[in-house]
DSSP file (Angstrom, degrees, kcal/mol; ACC not computed):
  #  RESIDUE AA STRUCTURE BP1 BP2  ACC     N-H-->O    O-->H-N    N-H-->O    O-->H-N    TCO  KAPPA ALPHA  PHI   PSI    X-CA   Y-CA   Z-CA
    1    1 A X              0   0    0      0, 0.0     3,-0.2     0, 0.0     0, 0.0   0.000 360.0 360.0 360.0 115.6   21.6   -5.6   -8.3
    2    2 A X        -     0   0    0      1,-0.3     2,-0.3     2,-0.1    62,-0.1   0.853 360.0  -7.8 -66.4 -32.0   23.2   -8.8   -9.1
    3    3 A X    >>  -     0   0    0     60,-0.2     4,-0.8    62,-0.1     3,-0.6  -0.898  65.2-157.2-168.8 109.0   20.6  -11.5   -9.4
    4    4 A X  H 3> S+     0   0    0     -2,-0.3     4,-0.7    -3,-0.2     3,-0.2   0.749  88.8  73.1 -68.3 -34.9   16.8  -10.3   -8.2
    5    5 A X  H 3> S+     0   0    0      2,-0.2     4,-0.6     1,-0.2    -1,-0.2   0.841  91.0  55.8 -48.0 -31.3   15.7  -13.5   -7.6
    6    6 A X  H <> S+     0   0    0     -3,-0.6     4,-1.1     1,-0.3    -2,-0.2   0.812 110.4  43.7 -79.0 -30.9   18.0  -13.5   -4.3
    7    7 A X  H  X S+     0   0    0     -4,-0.8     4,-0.9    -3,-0.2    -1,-0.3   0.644 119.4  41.9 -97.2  -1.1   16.4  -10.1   -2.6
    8    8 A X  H  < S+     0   0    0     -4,-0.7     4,-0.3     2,-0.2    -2,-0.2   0.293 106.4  61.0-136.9  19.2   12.9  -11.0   -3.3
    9    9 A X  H  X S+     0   0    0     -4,-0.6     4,-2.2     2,-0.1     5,-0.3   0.682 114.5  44.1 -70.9 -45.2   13.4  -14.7   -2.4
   10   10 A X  H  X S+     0   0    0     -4,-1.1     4,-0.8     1,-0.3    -2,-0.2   0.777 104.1  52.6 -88.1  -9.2   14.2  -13.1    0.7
   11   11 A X  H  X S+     0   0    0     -4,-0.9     4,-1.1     2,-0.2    -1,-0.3   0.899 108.2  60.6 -81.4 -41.8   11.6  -10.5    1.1
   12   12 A X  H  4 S+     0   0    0     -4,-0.3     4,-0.3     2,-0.2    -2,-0.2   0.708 100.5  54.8 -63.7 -12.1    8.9  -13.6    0.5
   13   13 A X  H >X S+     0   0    0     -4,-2.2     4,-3.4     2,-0.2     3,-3.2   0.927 105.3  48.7 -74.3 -66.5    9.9  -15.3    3.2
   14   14 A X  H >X S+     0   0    0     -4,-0.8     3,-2.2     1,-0.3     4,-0.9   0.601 111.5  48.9 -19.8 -91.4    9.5  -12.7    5.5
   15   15 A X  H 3< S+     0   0    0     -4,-1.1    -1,-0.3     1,-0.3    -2,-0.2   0.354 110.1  47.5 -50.7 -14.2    6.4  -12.0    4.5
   16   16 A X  H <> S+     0   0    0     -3,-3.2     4,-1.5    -4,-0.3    -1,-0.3   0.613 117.4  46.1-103.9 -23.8    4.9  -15.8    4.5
   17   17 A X  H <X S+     0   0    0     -4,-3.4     4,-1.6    -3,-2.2    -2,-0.3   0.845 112.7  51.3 -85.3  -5.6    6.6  -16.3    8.4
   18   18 A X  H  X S+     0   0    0     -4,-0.9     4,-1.5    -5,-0.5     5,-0.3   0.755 116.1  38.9 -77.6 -18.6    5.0  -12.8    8.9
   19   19 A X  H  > S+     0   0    0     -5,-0.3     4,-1.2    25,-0.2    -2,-0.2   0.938 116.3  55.4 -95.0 -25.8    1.6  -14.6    7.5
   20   20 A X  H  X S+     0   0    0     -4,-1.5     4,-2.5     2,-0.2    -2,-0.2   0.972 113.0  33.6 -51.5 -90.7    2.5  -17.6    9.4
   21   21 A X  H  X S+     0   0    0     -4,-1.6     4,-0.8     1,-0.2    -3,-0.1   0.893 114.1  55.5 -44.6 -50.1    2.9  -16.2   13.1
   22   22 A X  H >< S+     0   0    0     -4,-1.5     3,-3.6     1,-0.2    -1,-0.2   0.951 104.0  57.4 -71.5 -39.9    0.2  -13.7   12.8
   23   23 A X  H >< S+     0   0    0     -4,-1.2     3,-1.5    -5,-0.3     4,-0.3   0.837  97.3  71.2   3.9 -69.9   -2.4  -17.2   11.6
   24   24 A X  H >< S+     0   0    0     -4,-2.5     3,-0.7     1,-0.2    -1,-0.3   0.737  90.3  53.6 -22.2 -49.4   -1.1  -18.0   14.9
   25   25 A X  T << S+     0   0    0     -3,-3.6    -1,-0.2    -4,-0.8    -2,-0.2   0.879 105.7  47.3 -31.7 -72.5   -3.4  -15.2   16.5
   26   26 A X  T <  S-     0   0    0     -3,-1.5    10,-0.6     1,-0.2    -1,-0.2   0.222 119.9 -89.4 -82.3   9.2   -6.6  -16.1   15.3
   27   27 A X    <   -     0   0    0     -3,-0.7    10,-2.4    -4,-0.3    -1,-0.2   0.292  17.7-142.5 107.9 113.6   -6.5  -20.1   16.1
   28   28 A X        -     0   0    0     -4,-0.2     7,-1.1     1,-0.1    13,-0.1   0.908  41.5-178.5 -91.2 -21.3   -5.3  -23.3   14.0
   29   29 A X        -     0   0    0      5,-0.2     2,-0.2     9,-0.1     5,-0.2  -0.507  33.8 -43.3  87.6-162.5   -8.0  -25.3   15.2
   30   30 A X    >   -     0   0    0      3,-0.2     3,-1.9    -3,-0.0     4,-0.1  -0.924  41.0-112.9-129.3 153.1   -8.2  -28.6   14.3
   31   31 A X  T 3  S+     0   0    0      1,-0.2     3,-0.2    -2,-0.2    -2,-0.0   0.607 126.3  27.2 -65.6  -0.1   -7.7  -30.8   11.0
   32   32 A X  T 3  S+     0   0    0      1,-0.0    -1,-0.2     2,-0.0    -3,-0.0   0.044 134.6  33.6 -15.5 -31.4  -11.6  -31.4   11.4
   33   33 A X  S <  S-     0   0    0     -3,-1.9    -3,-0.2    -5,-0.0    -2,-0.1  -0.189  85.5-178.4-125.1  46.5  -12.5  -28.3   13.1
   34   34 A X        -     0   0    0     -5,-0.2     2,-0.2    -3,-0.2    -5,-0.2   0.050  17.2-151.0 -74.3 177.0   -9.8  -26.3   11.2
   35   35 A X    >>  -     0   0    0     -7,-1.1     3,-1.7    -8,-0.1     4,-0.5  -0.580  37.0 -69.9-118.0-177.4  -10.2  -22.3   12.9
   36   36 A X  T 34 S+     0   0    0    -10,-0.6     4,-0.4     1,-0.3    -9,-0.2   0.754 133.0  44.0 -69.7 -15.8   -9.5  -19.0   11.1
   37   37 A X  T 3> S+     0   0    0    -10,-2.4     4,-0.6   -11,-0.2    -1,-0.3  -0.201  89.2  88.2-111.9  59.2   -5.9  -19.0   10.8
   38   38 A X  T X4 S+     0   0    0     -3,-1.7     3,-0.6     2,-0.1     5,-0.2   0.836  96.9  47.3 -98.1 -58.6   -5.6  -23.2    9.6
   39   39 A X  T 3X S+     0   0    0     -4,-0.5     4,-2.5     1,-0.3    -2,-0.1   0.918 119.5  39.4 -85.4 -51.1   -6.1  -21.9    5.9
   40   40 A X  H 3> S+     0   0    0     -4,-0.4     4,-1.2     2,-0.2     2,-0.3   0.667 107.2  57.6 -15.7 -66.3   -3.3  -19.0    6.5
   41   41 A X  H X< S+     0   0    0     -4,-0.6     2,-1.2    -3,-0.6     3,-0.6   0.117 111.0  47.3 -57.2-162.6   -0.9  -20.6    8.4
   42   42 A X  H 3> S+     0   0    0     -2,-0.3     4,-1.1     1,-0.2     3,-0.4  -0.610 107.3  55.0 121.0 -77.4   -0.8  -22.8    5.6
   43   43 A X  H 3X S+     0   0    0     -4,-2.5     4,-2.0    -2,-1.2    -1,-0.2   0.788 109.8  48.6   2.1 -69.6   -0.7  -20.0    3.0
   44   44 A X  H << S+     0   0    0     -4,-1.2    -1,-0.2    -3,-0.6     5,-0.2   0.876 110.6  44.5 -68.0 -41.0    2.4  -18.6    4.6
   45   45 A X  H  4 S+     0   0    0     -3,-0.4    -1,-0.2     1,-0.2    -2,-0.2   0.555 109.3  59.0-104.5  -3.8    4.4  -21.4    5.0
   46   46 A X  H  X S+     0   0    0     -4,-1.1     4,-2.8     1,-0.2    -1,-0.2   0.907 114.5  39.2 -63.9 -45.7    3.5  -22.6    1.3
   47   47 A X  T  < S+     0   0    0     -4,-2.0     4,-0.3     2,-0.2    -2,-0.2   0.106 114.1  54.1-100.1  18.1    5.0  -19.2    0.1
   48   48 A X  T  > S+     0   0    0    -32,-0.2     4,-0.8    -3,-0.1    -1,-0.2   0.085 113.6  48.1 -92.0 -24.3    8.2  -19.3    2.8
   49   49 A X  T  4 S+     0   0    0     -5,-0.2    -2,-0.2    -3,-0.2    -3,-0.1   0.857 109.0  47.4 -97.7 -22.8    8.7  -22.5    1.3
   50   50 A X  T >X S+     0   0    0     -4,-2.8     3,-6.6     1,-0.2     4,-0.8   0.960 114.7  53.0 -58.4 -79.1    8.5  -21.4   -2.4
   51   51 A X  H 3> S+     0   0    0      1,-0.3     4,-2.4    -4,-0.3    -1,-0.2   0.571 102.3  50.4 -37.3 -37.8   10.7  -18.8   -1.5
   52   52 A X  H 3< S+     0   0    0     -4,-0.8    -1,-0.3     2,-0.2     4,-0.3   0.591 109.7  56.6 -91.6   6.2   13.3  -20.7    0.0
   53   53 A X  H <> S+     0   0    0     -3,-6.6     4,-3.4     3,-0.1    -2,-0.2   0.874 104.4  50.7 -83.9 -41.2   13.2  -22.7   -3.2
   54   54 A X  H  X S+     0   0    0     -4,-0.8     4,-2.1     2,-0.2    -2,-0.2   0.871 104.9  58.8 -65.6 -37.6   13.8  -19.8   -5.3
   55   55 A X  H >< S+     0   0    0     -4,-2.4     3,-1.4    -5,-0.3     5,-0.1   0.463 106.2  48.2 -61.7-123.4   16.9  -18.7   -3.1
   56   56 A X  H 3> S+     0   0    0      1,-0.4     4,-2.4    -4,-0.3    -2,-0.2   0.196 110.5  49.0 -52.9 -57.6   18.6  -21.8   -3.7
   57   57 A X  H >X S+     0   0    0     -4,-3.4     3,-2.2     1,-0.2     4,-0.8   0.934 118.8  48.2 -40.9 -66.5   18.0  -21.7   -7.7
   58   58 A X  H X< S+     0   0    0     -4,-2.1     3,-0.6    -3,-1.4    -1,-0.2   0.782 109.1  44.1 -25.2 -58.8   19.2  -18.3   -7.2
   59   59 A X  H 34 S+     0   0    0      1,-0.2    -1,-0.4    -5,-0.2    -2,-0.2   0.696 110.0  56.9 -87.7  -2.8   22.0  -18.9   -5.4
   60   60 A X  H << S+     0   0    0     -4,-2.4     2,-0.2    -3,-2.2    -1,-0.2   0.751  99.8  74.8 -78.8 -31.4   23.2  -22.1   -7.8
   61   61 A X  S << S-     0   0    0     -4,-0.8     3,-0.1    -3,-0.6     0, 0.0  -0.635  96.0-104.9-115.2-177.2   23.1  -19.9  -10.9
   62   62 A X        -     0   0    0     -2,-0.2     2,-0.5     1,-0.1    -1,-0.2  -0.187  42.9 -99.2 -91.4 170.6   25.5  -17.5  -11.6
   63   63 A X        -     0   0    0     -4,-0.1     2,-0.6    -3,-0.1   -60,-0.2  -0.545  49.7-160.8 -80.2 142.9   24.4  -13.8  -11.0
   64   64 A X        -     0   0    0     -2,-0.5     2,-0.5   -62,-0.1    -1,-0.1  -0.831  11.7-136.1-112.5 133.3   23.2  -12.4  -14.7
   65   65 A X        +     0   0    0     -2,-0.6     2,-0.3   -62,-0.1   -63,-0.1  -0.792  34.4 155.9 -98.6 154.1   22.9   -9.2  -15.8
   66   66 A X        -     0   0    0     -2,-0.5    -2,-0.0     3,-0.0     0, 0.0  -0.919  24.9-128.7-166.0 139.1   20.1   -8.3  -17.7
   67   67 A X     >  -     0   0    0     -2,-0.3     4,-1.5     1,-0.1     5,-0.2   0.029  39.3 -96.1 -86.1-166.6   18.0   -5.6  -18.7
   68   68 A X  H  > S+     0   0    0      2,-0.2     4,-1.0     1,-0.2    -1,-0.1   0.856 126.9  61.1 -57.9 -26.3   14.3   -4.2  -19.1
   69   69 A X  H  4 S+     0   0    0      2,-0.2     4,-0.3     1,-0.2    -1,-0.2   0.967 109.2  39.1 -62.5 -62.1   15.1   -5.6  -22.9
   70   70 A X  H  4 S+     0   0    0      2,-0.2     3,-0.4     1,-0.2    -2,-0.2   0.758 106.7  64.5 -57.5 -42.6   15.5   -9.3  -21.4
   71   71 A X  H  < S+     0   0    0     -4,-1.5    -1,-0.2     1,-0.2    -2,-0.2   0.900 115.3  35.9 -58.0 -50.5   12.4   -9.0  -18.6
   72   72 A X  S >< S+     0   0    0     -4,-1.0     3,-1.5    -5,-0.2    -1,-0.2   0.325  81.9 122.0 -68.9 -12.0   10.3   -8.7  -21.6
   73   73 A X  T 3  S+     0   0    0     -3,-0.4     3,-0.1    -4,-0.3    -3,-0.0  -0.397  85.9  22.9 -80.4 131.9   11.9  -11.2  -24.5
   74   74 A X  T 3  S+     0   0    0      1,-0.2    -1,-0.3    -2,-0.1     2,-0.1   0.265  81.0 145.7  70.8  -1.3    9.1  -13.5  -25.3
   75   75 A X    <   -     0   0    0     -3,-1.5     2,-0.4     1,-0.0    -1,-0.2  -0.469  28.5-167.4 -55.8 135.8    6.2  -11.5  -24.2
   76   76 A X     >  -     0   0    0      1,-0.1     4,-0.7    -2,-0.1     3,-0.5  -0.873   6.5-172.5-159.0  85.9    3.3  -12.3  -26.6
   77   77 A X  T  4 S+     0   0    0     -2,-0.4     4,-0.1     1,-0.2    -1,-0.1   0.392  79.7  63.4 -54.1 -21.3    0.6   -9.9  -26.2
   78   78 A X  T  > S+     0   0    0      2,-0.2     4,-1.7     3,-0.1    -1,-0.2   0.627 108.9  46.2 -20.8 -55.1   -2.0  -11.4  -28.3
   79   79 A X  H  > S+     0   0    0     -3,-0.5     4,-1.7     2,-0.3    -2,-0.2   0.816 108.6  49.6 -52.7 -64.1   -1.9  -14.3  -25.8
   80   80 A X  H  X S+     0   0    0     -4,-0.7     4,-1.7     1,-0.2     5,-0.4   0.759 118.2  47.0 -76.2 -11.1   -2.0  -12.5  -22.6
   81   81 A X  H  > S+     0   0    0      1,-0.2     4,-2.6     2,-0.2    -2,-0.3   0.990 106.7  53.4 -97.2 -46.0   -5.0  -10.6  -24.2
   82   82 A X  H  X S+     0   0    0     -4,-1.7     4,-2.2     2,-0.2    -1,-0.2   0.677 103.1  53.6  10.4 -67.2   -6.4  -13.3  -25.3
   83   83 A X  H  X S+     0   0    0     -4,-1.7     4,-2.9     1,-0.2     5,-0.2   0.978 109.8  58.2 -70.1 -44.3   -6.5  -15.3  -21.5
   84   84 A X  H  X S+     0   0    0     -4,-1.7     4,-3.9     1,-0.2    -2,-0.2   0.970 100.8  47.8 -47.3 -45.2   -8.2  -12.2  -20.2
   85   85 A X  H  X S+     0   0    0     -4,-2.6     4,-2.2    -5,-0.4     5,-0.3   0.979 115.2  47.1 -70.1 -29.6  -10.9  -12.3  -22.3
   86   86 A X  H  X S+     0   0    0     -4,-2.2     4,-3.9     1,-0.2     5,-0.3   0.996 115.8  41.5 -56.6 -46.1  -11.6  -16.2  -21.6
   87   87 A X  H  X S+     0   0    0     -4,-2.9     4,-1.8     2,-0.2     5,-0.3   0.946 119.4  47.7 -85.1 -18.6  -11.4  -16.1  -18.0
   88   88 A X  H >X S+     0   0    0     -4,-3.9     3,-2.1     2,-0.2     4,-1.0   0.932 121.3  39.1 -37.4 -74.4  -13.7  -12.3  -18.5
   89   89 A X  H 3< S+     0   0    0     -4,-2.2     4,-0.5     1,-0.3    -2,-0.2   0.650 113.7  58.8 -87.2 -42.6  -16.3  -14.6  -21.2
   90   90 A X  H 3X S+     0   0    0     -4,-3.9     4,-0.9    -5,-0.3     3,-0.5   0.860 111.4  39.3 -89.1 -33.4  -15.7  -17.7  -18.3
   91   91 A X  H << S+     0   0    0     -3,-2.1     4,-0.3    -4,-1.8    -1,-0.2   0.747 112.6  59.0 -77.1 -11.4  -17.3  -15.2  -15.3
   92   92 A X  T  < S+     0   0    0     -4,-1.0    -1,-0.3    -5,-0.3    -2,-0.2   0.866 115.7  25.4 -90.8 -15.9  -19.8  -14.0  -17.4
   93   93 A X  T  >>S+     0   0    0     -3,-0.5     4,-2.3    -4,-0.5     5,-0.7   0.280  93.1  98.9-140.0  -2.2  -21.6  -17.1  -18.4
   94   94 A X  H >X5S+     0   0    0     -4,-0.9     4,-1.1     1,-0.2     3,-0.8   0.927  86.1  49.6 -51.4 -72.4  -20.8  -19.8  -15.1
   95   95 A X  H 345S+     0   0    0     -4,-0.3    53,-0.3     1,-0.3    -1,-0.2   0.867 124.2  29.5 -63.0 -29.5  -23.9  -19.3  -13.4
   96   96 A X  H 345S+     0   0    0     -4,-0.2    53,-0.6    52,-0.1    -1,-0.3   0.897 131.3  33.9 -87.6 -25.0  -25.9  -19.9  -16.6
   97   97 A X  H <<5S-     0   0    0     -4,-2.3    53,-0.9    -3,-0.8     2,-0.2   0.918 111.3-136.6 -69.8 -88.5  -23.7  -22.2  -18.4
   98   98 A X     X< -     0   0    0     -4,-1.1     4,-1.1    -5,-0.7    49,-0.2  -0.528   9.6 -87.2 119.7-169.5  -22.7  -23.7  -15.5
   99   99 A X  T >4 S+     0   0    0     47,-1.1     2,-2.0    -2,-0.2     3,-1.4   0.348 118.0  52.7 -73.8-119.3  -19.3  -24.9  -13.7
  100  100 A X  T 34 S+     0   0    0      1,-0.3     4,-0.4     2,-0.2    -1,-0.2   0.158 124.9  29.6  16.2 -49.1  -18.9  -28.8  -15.0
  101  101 A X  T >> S+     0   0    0     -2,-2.0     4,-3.4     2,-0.2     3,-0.8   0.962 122.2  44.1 -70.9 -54.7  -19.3  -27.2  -19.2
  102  102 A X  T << S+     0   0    0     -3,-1.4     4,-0.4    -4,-1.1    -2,-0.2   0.430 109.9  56.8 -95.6  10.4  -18.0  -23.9  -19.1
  103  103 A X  T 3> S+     0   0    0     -4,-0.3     4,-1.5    -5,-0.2    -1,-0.3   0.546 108.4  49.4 -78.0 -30.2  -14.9  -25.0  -16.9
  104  104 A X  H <> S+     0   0    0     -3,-0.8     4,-1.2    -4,-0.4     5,-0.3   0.938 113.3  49.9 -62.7 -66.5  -13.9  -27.7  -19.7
  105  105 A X  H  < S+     0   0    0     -4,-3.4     4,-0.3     1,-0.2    -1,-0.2   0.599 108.5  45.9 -56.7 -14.9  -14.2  -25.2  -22.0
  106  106 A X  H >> S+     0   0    0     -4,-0.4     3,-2.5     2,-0.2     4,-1.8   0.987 115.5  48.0 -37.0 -82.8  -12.2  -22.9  -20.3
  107  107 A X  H >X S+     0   0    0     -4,-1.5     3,-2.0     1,-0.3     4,-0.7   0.780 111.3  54.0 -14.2 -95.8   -9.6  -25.6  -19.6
  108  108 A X  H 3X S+     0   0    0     -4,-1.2     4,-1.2     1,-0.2    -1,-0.3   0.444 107.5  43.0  13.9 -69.4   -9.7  -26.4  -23.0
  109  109 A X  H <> S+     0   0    0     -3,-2.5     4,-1.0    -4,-0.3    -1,-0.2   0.732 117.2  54.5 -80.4 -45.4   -9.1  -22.9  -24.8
  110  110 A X  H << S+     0   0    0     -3,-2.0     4,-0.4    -4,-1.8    -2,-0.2   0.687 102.4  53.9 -74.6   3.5   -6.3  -22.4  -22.1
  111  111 A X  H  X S+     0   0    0     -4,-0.7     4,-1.2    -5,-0.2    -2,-0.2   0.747 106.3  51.5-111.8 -48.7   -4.8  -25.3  -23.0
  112  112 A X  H  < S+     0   0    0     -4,-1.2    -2,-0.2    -5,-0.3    -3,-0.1   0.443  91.3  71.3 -74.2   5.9   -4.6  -24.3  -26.8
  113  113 A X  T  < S+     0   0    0     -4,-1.0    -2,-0.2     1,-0.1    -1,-0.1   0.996  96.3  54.6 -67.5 -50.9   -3.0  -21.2  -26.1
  114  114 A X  T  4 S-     0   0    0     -4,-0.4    -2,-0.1    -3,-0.1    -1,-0.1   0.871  85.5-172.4   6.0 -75.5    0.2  -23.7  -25.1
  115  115 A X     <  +     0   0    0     -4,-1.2    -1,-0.1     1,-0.1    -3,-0.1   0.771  51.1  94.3  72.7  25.8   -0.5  -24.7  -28.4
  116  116 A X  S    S+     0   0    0      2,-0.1     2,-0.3     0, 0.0    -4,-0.1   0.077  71.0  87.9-134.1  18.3    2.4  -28.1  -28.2
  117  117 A X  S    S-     0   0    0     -6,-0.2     2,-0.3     3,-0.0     3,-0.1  -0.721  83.2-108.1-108.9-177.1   -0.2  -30.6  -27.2
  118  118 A X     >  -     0   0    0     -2,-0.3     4,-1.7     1,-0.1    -2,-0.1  -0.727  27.2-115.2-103.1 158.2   -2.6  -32.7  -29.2
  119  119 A X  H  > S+     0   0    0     -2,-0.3     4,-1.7     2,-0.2     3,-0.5   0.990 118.6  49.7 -93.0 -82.8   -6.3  -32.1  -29.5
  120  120 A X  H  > S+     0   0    0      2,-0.2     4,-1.2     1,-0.2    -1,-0.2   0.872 113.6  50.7 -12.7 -66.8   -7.0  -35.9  -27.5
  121  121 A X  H  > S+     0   0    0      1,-0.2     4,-0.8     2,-0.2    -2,-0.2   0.823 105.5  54.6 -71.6 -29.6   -4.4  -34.7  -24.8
  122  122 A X  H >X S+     0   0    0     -4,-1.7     4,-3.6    -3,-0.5     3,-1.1   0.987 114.1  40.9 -66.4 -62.6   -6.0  -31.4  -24.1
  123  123 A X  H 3X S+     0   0    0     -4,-1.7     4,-0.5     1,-0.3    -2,-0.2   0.376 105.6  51.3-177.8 112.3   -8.9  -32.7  -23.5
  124  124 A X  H 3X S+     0   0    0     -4,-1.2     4,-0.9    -5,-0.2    -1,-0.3   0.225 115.2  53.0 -97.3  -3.3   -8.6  -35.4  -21.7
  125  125 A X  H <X S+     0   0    0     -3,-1.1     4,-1.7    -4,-0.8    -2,-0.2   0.684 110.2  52.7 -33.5 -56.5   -6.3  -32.7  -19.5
  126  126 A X  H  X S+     0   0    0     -4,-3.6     4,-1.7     2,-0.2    -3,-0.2   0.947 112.8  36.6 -51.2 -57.7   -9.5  -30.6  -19.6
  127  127 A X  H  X S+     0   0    0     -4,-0.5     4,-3.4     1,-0.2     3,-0.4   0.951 120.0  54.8 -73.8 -41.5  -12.2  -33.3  -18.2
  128  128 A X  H  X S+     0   0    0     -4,-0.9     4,-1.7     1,-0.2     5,-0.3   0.882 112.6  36.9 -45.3 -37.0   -9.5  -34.6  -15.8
  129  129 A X  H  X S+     0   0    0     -4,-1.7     4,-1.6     2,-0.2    -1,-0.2   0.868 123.2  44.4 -78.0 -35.2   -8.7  -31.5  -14.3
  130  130 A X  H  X S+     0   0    0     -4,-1.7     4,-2.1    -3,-0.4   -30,-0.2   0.831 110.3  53.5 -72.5 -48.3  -12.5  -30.3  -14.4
  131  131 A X  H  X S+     0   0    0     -4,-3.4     4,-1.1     2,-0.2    -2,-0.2   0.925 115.3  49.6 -60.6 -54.2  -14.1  -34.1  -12.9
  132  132 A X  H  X S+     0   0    0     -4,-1.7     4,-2.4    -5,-0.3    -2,-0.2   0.855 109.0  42.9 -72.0 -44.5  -11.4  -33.5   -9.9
  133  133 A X  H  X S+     0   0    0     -4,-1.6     4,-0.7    -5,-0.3     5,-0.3   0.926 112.0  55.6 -68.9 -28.0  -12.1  -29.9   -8.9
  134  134 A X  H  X>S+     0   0    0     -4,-2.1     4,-1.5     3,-0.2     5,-1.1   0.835 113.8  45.6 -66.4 -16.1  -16.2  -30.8   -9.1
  135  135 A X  I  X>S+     0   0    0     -4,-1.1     4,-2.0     3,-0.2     5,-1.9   0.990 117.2  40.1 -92.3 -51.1  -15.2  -33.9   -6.4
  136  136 A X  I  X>S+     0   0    0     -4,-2.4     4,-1.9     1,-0.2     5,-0.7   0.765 131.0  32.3 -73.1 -97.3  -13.1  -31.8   -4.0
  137  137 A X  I  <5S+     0   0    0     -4,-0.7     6,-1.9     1,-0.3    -1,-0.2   0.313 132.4  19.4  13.6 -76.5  -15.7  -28.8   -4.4
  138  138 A X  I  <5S+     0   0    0     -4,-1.5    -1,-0.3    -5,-0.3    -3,-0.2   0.762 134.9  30.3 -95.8 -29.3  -19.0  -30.1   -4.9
  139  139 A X  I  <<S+     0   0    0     -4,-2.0    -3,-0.2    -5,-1.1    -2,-0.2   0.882 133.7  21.4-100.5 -52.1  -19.0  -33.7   -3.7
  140  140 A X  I  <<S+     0   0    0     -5,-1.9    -3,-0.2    -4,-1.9    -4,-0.2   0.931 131.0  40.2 -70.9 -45.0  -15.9  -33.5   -0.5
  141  141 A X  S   <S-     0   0    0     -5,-0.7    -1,-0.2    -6,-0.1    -4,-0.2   0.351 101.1-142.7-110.6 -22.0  -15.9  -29.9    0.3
  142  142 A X        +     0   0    0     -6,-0.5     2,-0.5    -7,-0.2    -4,-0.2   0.977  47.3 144.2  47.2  45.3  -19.9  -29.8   -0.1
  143  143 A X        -     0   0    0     -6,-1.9     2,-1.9     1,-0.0    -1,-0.2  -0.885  54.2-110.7-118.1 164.2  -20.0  -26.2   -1.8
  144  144 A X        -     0   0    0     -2,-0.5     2,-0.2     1,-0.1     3,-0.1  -0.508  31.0-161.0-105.4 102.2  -22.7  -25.5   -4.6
  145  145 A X        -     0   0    0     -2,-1.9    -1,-0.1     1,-0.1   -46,-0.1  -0.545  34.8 -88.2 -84.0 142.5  -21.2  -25.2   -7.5
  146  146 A X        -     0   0    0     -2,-0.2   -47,-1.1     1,-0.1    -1,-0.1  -0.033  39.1-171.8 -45.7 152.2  -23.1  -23.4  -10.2
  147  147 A X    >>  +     0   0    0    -49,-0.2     3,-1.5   -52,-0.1     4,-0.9   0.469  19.2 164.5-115.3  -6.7  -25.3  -26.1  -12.2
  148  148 A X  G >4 S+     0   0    0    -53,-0.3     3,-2.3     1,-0.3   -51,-0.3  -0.006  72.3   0.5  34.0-147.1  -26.5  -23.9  -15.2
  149  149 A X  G 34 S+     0   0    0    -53,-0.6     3,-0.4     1,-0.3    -1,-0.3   0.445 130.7  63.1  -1.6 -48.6  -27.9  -26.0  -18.0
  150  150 A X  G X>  +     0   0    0     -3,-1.5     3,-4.0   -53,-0.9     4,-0.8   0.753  63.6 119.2 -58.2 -49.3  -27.2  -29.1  -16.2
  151  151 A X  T << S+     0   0    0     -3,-2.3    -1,-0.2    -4,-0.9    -2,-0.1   0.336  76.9  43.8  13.4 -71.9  -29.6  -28.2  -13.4
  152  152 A X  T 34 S+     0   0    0     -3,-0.4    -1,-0.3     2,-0.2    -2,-0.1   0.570 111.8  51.9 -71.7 -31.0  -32.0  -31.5  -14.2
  153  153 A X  T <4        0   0    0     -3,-4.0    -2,-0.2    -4,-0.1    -1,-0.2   0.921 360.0 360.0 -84.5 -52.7  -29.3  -34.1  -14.6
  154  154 A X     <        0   0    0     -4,-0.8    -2,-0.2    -7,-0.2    -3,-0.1   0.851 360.0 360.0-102.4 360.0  -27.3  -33.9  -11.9
């Protein structure tokens, strides 16, 4: 196998027009009324369109060989062990905590793993990223995100 990217660009397209059509099935509804397959369709043709982004990279660079050695080069277990245990520590303490802290702090802590940004730019990363999922979420989307601690202020 010359370049891997190129067969399993093409096996994710398949599979996102197979999530695509079948969408089709259950209803797209409307953007206001969306049905059971609006969020699907949608799905599928995000991940038919990654894919056919990844064929093109593919097919621009030249094919490389590389081994099981190379798949692995930079791996930094410490790290990966590390994210588990936040986002474990981050399920365990949302509903009491609540979303709007213990999602900054998440952010936050994921943000120093990186470890190439400045303390300031993380976060003001953090509260941006955190203040925008509570308005699509809690305020647009009207679902009730946990309030822990918070409960009485907002």
């Amino acid at each position: 196998m010359r370049n891997p990217d190129l067969s399993s660009s093409l096996f994710w397209f398949a599979i996102g027009i197979g999530i695509s059509i079948n969408s089709l099935k259950y209803g797209f509804g409307t953007l206001h009324e969306p049905g059971p397959g609006f969020i699907t369709f949608f799905a599928g043709a995000i991940l038919s369109l990654l894919s056919i982004t990844l064929l093109f990279s593919s097919l621009r660079e030249r094919a490389q060989r590389g081994g099981l050695r190379d798949l692995w080069a930079g791996f930094e277990l410490g790290k990966v062990l590390y994210v588990v245990l936040l986002l474990v520590a981050y399920t365990l303490v949302l509903k009491s905590i609540g979303f709007l802290i213990s999602t900054f702090v998440l952010l936050s802590l994921l943000l120093r793993v990186r470890g190439t940004y400045r303390l300031v730019t993380i976060l003001f990363m953090a509260l941006l990223a955190t203040a925008c999922s509570y308005l699509i979420f809690e305020i647009w989307l009207k679902a009730q995100l946990p309030k822990g601690i918070l409960e009485r202020i907002i």
